[in-house]
N, C-alpha and C positions, 0 to 999 in steps of 0.2 A: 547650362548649369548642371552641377553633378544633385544626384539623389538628396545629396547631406545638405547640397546648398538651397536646392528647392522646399526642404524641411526647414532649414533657419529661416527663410524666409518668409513660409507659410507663418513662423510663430510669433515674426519681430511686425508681419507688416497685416495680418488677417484682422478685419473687425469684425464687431458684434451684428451691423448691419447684413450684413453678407451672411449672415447664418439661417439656415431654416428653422421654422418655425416651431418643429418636431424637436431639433436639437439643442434648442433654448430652452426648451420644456423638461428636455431629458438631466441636461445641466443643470436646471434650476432645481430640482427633483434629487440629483446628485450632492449638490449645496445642503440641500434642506437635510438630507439622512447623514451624512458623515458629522453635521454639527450636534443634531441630535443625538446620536452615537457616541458624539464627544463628551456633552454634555454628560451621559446616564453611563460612560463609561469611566468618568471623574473617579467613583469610587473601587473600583475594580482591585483582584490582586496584583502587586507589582507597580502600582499607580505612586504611592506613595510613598516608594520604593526612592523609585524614577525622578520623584518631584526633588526628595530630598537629594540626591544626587545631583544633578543640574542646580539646584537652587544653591547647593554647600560649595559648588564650583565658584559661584559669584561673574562677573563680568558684565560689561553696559548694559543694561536693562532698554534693550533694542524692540523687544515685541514681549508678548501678555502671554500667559499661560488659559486657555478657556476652564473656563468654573472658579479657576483659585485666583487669576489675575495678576500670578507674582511676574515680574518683569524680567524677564533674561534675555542674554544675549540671543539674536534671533534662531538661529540655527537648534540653537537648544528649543525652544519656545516653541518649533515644526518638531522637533524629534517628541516631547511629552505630549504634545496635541494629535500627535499621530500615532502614538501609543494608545492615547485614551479612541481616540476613533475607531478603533479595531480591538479594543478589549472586549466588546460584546459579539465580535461579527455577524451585527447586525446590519451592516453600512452597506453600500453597493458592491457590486462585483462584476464579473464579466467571467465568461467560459473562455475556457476551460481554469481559469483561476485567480487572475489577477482581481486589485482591490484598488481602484484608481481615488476615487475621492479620499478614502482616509488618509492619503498622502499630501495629493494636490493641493484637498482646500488648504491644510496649516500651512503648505510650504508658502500657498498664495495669500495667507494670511499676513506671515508672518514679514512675508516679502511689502505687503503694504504698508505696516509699521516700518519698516526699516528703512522706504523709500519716501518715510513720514508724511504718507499718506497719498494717495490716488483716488480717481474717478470710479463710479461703479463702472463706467464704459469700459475702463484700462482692467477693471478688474474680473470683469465677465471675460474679456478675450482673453485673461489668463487664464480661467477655468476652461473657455470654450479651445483653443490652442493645448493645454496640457493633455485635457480629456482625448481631444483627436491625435494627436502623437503617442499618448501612451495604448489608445486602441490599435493603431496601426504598426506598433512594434508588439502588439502580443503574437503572440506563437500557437503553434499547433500542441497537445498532449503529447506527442511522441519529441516535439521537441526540445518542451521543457525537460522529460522525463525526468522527475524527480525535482528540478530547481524550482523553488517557489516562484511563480508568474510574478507577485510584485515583487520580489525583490532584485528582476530578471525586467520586464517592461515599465514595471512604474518610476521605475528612476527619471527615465528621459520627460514621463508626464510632469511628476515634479520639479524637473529642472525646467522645460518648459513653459510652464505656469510662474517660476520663479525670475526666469530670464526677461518675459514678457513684462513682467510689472515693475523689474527693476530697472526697464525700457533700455536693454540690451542693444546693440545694435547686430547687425543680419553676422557679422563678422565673429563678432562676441556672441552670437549665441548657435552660431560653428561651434566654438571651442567647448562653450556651457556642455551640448550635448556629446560632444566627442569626449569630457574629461567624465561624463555622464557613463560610457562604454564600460570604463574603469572602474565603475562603483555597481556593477550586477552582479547578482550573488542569494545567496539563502536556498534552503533547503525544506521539502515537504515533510522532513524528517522531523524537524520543527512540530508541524502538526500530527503526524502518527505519534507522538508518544509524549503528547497533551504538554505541551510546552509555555511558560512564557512569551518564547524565543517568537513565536507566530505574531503576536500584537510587537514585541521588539524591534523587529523587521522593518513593520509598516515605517513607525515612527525615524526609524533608521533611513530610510526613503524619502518621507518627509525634509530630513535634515539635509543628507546627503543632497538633494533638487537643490534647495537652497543653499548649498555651499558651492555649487557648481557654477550657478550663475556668479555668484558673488567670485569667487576665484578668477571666471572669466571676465568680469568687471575689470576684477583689476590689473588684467592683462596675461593671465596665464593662459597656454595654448593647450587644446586636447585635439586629437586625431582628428584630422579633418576627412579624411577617410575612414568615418565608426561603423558605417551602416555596408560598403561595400568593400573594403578593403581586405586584405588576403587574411588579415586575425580580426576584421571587423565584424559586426555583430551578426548578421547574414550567414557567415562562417561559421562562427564559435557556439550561436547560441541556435541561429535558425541551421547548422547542421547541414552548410552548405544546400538547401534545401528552399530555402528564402531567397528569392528573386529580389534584387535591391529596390528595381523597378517600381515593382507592387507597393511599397510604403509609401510611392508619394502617387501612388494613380490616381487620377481625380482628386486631388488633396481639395479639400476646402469644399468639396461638391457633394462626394459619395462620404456623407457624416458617417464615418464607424462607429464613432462611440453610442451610437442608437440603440448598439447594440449591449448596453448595460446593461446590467442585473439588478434587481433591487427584490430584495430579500420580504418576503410575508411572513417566516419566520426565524428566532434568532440564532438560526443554527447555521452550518455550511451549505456553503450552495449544492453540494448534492446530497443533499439530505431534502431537499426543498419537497421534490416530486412526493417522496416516499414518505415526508407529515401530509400532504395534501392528501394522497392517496386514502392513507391509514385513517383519515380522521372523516371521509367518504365513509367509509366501512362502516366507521362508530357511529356514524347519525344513520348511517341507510338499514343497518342491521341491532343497532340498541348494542352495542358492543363491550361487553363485561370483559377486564381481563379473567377472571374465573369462567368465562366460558368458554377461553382461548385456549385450543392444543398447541397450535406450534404456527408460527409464522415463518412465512420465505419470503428475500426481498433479495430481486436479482438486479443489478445494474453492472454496467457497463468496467469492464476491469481497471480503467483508470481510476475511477470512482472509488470503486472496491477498493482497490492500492489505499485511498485515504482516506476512507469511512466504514471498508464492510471490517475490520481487524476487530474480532473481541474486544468488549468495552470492559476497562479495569479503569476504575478510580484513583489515578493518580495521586500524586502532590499537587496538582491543579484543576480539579476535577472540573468543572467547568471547561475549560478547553476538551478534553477526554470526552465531555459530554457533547460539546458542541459537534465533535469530526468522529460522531460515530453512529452510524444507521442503527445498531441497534437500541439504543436508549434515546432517541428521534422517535422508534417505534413505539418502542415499549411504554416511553411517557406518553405518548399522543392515546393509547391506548385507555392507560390508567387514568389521564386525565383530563381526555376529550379535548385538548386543545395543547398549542405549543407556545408559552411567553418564555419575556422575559428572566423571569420568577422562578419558575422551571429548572434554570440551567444553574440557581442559588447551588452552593455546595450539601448544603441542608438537603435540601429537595431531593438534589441527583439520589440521594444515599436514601430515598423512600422505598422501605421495605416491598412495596407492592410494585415498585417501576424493577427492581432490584431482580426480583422472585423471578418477574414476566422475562424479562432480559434474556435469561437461559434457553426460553423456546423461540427465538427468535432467529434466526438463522441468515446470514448472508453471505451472497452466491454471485461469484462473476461472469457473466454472459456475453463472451465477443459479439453476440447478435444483436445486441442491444445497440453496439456502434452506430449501425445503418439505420437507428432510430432516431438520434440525435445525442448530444451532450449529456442531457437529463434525463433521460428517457429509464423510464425502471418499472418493472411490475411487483406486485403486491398478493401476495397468497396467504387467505389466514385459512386453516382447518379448525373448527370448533370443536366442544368436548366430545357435541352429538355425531363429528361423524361429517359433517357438512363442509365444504368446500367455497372459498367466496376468492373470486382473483379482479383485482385491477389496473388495469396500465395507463400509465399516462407518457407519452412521447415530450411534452413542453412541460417544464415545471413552475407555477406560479412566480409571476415574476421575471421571465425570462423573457426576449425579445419574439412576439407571437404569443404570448398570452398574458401579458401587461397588467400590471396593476391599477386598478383605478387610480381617482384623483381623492378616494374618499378613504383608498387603503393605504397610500400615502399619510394624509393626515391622522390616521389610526396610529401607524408608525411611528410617528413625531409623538404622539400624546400617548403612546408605551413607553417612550423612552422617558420622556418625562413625569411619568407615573412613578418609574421603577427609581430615576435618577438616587442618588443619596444626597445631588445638592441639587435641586431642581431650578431650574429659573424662573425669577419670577413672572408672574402673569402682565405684568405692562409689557416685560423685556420677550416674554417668547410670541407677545401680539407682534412687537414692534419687529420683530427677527422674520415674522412671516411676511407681513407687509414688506420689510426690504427686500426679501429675497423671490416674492412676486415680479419685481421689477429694479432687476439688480445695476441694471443702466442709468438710471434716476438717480442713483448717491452719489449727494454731492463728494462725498470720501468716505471708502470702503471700510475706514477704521471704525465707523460706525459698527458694523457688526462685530465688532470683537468687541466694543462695550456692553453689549448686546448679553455676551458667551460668557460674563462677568458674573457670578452671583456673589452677592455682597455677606459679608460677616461670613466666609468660611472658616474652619479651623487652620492654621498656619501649619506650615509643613513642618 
C-alpha cells in the first residue's frame, strides 16, 4: 500500500476500541474546549457579520448553527461554527501552530446532521481519526514559514473527521484527502496585524473538511498521490524535507495528537510561558506596575515573528491583544491574572496596561530554540534598582506540563461565564455528561441540541 493508502484506511476503518486510554482523554478534553469556545465565542466581532451572510444565502437547512440554531446548508453551518471556535483563541492547539479541534469538531458536527444522524461510536472515531491525521501532517516552523499551520495541516483533519462519519469508503476518502492538498493555504499575516482573517480561516477549514468529503461522496477524484507525489504535500509544504514515510509510521499506535495544546490562558499559544512566568513574579514579589522599570521577555524568533511586534490597537483590538507578548505582559501585571474579560476591547485600551506596555520590551533569542517551542525567560527590573528573571522551558498546558482535570473544568465555566449567550444549566450538565462518554450516544446529534441556547436574537 502507498503512504496515502495506508492513511485512507487508517480513517475509513480505525475504531474507538483500539485507542489508548491517554488519547480518548486528550480527545474528549479537545471536544469539551472547542464547543465551549464556541459557545463564548457566539458573540464575538465578525460573528454576526458571518451569520447574516450564510444565513441571507438561504439553502437546505442540512445542520444547526451552535448558540443561534439557524439551520443551513451544512458546509455553511462548519464554516460559522468554526469561526465562533476560534474567535476567542481560546480552543486547543498544537506547536508550533495549528488549531485542530476548532475545525474538526463543526466539520464533525455538521457531518452528523447531514448523514441524519450517527453513533457516538462513529462519531468519536471521527474526532479520534481527524485529530491523528491532522497531527501527523503538521510541520516543522521552518516549514510553515509564515503559512498558517491550520489552514496548511488542518484541512486534511477536517476532511478526515468528515469523511469518517459520512462513512466514506477507503477509495473515497483517497480522493476526500487528495482534493484536501488543494484547499492549504492562509497566512501568519493574518495574525501580525490583528486581523479577522485568523478566526476566518479556521472556520474556512471547517467547511472546506466537509465539502471535501462530500465532493468525494459523490465521486469527484483528488490526487491520489497528495502526500508523496512530486507537487504533493511532502514537496510543497514539508519543503521536500518530509519524509512520506513518517506520516503514517506506527499509525494508530504512536497517538500524535497527545501532543495537543490546551490553552490556561485566552491568548496565543506563545504568549502561554510568558503569562505564566509574569504572573509568578506578581504573587512571589507583590508586583505593582508603579513599581515596574522595564521588562524583557526573550523567546524564540519564530514566536517573536508573531507576538514580540509592538502592540498597536487595531480595528480589532482583541486579536492585536491576543498575538502580542507585550500586553500578555503588561495585563498580567496590571492585573494579576489573564481571562477572558481582559482581551474586551474596553479593557485592552486601560490606561494603566497602556502606560505599562512601553517598558515592556521583546527580544528574539536563537538560543531559546534548544529549549523547546515555548520556552521564554522573563526579566523585570524594579524602580529600586532590583532585578528578578524567570525561565520556563514547557509552557502551561503544553504536552509535559498538562493541565489538570480541574483546570480543564475552570475552562469550560470561563467560557461560560464570559458567553454573551450562555447555555443553559440542564444543557451545559447534559453536554458534560455526553461528552464524558462520547461512545454511549445513541446519535451524536444530541450534542448539537445540547449547543442550542433557546430565545436568541435572530440574525
Amino acid at each position: 500500500m502507498t503512504v496515502e493508502q495506508q492513511l485512507a484506511e487508517f480513517v475509513a476503518r480505525f475504531q474507538p476500541s483500539e485507542a489508548s486510554a491517554r488519547v480518548l482523554k486528550t480527545v474528549r478534553n479537545m471536544f469539551v474546549a472547542s464547543v465551549a469556545t464556541g459557545v463564548a465565542g457566539a458573540g464575538e466581532d465578525g460573528i454576526a457579520e458571518l451569520r447574516r451572510l450564510l444565513c441571507g444565502r438561504g439553502g437546505r437547512p442540512e445542520a444547526h448553527a451552535f448558540v443561534y440554531g439557524d439551520g443551513l446548508p451544512a458546509h455553511a453551518a462548519a464554516q460559522l461554527n468554526g469561526t465562533q471556535c476560534r474567535a476567542l483563541d481560546y480552543c486547543d492547539a498544537m506547536a508550533p501552530g495549528p488549531h485542530l479541534g476548532s475545525s474538526l469538531t463543526p466539520a464533525a458536527c455538521a457531518a452528523a446532521e447531514l448523514v441524519s444522524g450517527c453513533t457516538g461510536s462513529d462519531f468519536l472515531a471521527g474526532l479520534l481519526v481527524g485529530c491523528e491525521v491532522g497531527a501527523r501532517m503538521n510541520l516543522t516552523e521552518s516549514m510553515y514559514d509564515g503559512f498558517d499551520p491550520t489552514g496548511v495541516a488542518v484541512v486534511f483533519a477536517s476532511t478526515a473527521a468528515a469523511a469518517r462519519i459520512l462513512r466514506l469508503s477507503e477509495k473515497q476518502t483517497l480522493n476526500a484527502l487528495g482534493l484536501a492538498l488543494n484547499r492549504c493555504g492562509g497566512s501568519f499575516q493574518s495574525n501580525v496585524d490583528g486581523t479577522l482573517a485568523v478566526r476566518v480561516i479556521q472556520g474556512w477549514v471547517a467547511q472546506a473538511g466537509l465539502e471535501c468529503a462530500q465532493l468525494a461522496l459523490a465521486g469527484i477524484t483528488g490526487p491520489g498521490n497528495f502526500l508523496s507525489g512530486i507537487y504533493g504535500y511532502c514537496h510543497l509544504f514539508g519543503r521536500d524535507r518530509l519524509e512520506p514515510h513518517t506520516v503514517t509510521m506506527r499509525l494508530g499506535e504512536d497517538w500524535r495528537a497527545n501532543a495537543i495544546v490546551f490553552k490556561k490562558f485566552p491568548s496565543c499559544g506563545a504568549t502561554q510561558g510568558m503569562t505564566e512566568v509574569t504572573l509568578e513574579l506578581v504573587r512571589e514579589l507583590d508586583l505593582r506596575p508603579e513599581g515596574v522599570s522595564r521588562v524583557e521577555v526573550r523567546l524564540n524568533p519564530y514566536c517573536h515573528r508573531l507576538v514580540g511586534h509592538p502592540f498597536r490597537a487595531g480595528d480589532n483590538p482583541r486579536v492585536d491583544a491576543q498575538f502580542s507578548a507585550q500586553y500578555c505582559v503588561a495585563n498580567a501585571i496590571v492585573r494579576g491574572a489573564s481571562k477572558l474579560s481582559h482581551f474586551k476591547p474596553s479593557e485592552i485600551r486601560n490606561a494603566a496596561v497602556q502606560e505599562l506596555i512601553g517598558r515592556v520590551a521583546c527580544v528574539a533569542d536563537p538560543a531559546l530554540d534548544a529549549r523547546g517551542h515555548s520556552a521564554v525567560d522573563v526579566t523585570v527590573v524594579t524602580t529600586r534598582g532590583r532585578v528578578h528573571s524567570r525561565s520556563l522551558d514547557i509552557s502551561p498546558g503544553f504536552p509535559g506540563n498538562d493541565l489538570a482535570d480541574a483546570d480543564h473544568l475552570v475552562r469550560f465555566e470561563q467560557c461560560m461565564e464570559y458567553a454573551a449567550y450562555p447555555l443553559p444549566v440542564d444543557s451545559t450538565r447534559a453536554l458534560l455528561d455526553a461528552a464524558a462518554d462520547l461512545s454511549a450516544l445513541p446519535d451524536a446529534r444530541e450534542l448539537i441540541r445540547y449547543l442550542i441556547v433557546p430565545n436568541v436574537p435572530a440574525g
